[in-house]
C-alpha positions in Angstrom: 37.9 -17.4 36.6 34.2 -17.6 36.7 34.3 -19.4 40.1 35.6 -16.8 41.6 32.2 -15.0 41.2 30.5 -17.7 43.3 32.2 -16.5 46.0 29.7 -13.7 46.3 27.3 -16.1 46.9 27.0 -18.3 50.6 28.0 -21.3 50.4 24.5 -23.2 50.4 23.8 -21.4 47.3 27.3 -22.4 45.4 26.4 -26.1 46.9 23.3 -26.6 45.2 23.3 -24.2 41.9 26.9 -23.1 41.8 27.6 -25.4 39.1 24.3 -24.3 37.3 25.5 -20.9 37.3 28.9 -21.7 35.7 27.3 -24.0 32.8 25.3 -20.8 32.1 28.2 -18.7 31.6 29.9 -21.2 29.9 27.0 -20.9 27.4 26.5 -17.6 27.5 29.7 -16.4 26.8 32.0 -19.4 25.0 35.5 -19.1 24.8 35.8 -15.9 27.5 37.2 -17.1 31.2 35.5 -13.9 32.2 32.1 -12.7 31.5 31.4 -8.7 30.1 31.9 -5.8 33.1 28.2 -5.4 33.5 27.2 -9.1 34.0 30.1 -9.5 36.5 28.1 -6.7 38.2 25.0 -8.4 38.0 25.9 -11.8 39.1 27.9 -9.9 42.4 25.0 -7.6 43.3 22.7 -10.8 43.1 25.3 -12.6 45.2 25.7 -9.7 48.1 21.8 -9.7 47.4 21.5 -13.8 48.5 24.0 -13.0 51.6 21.8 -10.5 53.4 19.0 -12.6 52.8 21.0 -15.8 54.2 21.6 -13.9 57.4 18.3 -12.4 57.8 16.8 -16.0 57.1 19.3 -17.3 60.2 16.8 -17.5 63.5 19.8 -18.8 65.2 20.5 -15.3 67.2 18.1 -12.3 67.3 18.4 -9.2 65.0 19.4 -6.8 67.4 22.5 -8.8 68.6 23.3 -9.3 65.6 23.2 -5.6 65.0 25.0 -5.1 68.0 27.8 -7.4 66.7 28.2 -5.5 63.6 28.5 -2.2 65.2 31.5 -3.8 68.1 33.1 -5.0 64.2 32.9 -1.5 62.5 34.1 0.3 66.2 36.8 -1.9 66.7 37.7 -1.5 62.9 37.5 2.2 63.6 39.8 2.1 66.7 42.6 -0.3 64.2 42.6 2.0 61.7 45.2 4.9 62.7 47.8 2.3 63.8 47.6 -0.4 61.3 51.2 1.2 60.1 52.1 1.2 63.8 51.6 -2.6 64.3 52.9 -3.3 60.5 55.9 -1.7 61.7 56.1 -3.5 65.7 55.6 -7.1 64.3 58.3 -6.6 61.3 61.0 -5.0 64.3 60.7 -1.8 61.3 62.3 1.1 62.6 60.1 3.8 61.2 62.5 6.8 62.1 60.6 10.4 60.9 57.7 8.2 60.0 56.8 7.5 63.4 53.0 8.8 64.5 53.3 11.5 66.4 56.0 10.6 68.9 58.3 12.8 70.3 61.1 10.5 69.6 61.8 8.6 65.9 62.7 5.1 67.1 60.4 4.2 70.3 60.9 0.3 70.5 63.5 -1.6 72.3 65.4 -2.3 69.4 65.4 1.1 67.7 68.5 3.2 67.7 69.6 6.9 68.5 67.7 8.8 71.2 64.6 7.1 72.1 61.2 6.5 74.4 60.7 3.2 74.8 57.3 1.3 74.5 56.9 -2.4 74.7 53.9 -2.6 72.6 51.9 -0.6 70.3 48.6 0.6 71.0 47.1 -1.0 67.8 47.4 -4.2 69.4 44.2 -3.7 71.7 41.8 -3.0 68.9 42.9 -5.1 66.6 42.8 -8.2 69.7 39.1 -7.0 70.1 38.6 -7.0 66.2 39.9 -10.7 65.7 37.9 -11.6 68.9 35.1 -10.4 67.6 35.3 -12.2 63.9 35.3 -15.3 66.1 32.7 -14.8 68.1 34.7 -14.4 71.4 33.2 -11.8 73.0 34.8 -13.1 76.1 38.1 -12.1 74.8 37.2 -8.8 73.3 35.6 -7.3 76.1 39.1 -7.2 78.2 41.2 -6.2 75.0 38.4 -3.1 74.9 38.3 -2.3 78.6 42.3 -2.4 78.3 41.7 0.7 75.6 39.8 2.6 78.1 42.9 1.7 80.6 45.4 3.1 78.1 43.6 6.0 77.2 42.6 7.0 80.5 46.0 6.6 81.8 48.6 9.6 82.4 51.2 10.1 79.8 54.6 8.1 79.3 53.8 5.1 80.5 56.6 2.4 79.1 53.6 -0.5 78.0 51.8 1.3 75.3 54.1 5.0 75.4 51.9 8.2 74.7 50.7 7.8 71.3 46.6 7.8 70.8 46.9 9.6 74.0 49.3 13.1 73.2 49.7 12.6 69.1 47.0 12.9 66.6 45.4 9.6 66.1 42.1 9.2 63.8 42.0 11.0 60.5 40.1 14.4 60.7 36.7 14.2 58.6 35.2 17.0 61.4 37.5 16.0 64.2 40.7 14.2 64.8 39.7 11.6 67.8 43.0 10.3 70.3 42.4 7.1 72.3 41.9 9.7 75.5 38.8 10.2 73.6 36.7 7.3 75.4 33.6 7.6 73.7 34.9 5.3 70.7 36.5 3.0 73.6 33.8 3.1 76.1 30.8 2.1 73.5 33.3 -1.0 72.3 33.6 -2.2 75.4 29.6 -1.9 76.4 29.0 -3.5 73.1 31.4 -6.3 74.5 29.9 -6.3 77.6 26.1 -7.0 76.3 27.7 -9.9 73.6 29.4 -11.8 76.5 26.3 -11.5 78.6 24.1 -12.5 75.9 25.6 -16.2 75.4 28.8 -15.9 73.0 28.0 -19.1 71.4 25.0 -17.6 69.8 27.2 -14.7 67.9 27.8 -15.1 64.4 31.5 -16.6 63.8 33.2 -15.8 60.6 36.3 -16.6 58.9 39.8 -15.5 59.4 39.8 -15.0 55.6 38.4 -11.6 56.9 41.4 -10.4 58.3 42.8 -10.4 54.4 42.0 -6.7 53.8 43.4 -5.9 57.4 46.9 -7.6 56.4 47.0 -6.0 53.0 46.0 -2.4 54.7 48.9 -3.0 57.6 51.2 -3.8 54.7 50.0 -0.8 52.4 50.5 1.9 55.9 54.0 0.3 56.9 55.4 0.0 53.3 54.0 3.5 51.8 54.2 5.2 55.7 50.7 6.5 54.8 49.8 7.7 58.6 46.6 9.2 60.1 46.9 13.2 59.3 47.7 12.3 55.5 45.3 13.6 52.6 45.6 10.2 51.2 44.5 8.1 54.0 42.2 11.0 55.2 40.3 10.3 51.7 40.9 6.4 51.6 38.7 6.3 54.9 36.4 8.8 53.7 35.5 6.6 50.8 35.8 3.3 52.1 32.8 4.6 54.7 30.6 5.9 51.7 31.2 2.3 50.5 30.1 0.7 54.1 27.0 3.3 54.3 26.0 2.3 51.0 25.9 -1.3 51.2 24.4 -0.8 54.6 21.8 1.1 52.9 21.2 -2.0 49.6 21.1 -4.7 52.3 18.2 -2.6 54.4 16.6 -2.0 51.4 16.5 -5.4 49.8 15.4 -7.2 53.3 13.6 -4.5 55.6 15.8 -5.7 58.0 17.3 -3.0 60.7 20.3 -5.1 62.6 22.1 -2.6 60.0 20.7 0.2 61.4 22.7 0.1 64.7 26.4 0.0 63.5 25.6 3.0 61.3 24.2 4.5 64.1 27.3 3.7 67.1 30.0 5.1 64.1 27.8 8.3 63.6 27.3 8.6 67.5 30.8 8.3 67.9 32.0 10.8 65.0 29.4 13.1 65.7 30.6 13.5 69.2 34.1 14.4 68.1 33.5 16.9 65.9 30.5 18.8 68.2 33.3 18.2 71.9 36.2 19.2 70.0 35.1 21.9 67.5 38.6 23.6 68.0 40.3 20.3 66.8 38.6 21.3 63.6 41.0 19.5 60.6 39.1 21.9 57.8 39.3 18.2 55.8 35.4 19.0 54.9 32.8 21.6 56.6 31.9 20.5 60.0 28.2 21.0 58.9 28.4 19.0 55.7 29.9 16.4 57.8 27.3 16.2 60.3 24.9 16.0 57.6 26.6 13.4 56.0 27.1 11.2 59.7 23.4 12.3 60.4 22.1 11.8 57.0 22.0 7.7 57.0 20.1 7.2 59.8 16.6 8.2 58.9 17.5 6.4 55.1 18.0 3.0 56.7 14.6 3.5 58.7 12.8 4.4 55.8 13.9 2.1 53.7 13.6 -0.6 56.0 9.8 0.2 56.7 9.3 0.6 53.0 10.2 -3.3 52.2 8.5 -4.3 54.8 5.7 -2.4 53.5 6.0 -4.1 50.6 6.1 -7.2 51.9 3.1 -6.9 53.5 1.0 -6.1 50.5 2.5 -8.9 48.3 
């Protein structure tokens, strides 16, 4: 069990003093498969620590496309999110009946029965095509799967490829402001930040493994099986807290590096949240105060400057 600790660490580091690290445990802590709560911390928080290093060490690509990277990963992510049930439910031929998000009809694919609008494919589809794009460091194929968001949000109502969901249904969950896909601020940044990535070489992006798209399975599986939707408490405070968790490490990997690539995806999710809530005040979900919110959006950005100045700082004077 104590390998699976090393996985914290990039792989260089497990190559040359992985096995050191598992005779020490061994030592440490005889007889036990798994060391005490507050070591297991330790040795992760020095392993997350040795990652952010490891990428800010790479010259292969500059900081700022690598920033730019990240935030076309966290908006694409963003735009998945409401519909991960919705694809669970297209690639399984799942009927979701009452569950369905927002529809005017229970039972909108081909195969459904009863009275019914039919779709052919599920707006999900085009952000998560972006999001495994992206992972591989195809901008070239993200960048039409984004510009085909704009498309389907900008289009009128009804139309039999994606049906009328993100465009006449509630879509994202409503921390200030529910956003639709006829929102095109979330859609029109992902695409730009497509645009500059495809422009700017693609072979130079950062290409990780499709062991990423793990948590996205498991999340598809969770929505579909539970029907946890959009406009539910639970997955209202399920996002909520997995973004505390993002801002956070966001915040320990500026602060241990003085490095600002993870400035910018902070700041394209705030940018496009903060624009919901101030277009759309009357689309107000009373989830939290508008202004508490904002602060919290708003809050992050100076934090990550500071703290990025103040290691450098530090650098400097050691």
């Amino acid at each position: 069990m104590n390998r699976l600790l090393l996985a914290a660490y990039p792989e260089p580091y497990r190559s040359r003093q992985g096995e050191e690290v598992l005779a020490c445990l061994s030592e440490a802590y005889p007889g036990r498969s798994w060391p005490p709560p507050r070591e297991v911390a330790a040795l992760v928080r020095a392993g997350v620590q040795a990652r952010t290093r490891a990428v800010v060490d790479d010259t292969a690509r500059p900081w700022w496309l690598d920033g730019i990277h990240l935030a076309a990963l966290a908006l694409a992510a963003l735009a998945l999110v409401p519909y991960l049930q919705d694809v669970w439910h297209w690639a399984l031929h799942i009927d979701p009946g009452q569950h369905a998000i927002a529809f005017h009809f229970s039972g909108w694919y081909p195969w459904a029965g009863g009275p019914t609008r039919i779709r052919l494919l599920p707006y999900g589809l085009l952000p998560l095509g972006c999001l495994i794009a992206l992972l591989r460091g195809r901008a070239w194929i993200a960048l039409p799967a984004a510009a085909a968001m704009i498309w389907a949000g900008a289009t009128s109502h009804g139309r039999i490829l994606f049906g009328d969901e993100g465009k006449a249904g509630l879509s994202y969950y409503g921390l200030g402001a529910p956003i639709t896909a006829r929102d095109l601020v979330l859609s029109g940044t992902l695409c730009a930040a497509c645009a500059v990535l495809a422009l700017c070489r693609p072979s130079r992006l950062r290409r990780r493994s499709y062991r990423w798209l793990v948590p996205v399975v498991l999340a598809m599986f969770v929505a579909g099986g539970l029907h946890i939707i959009s406009v539910s408490p639970t997955f209202q405070r399920g996002l909520f807290a997995l973004e505390v968790a993002a801002l956070i490490a966001a915040w320990a990997a500026t602060a241990a590096t003085g490095d600002r690539r993870w400035l910018i995806p902070v700041a394209a999710v705030a940018i496009v949240r903060t624009q919901a809530i101030v277009v759309r005040p009357d689309a107000f979900m009373q989830s939290f105060p508008d202004l508490v919110v904002l602060i919290l959006l708003i809050a992050p950005l100076p934090a990550l400057a500071i703290a990025a100045q103040r290691r450098q700082g530090q650098a400097l004077a050691e």
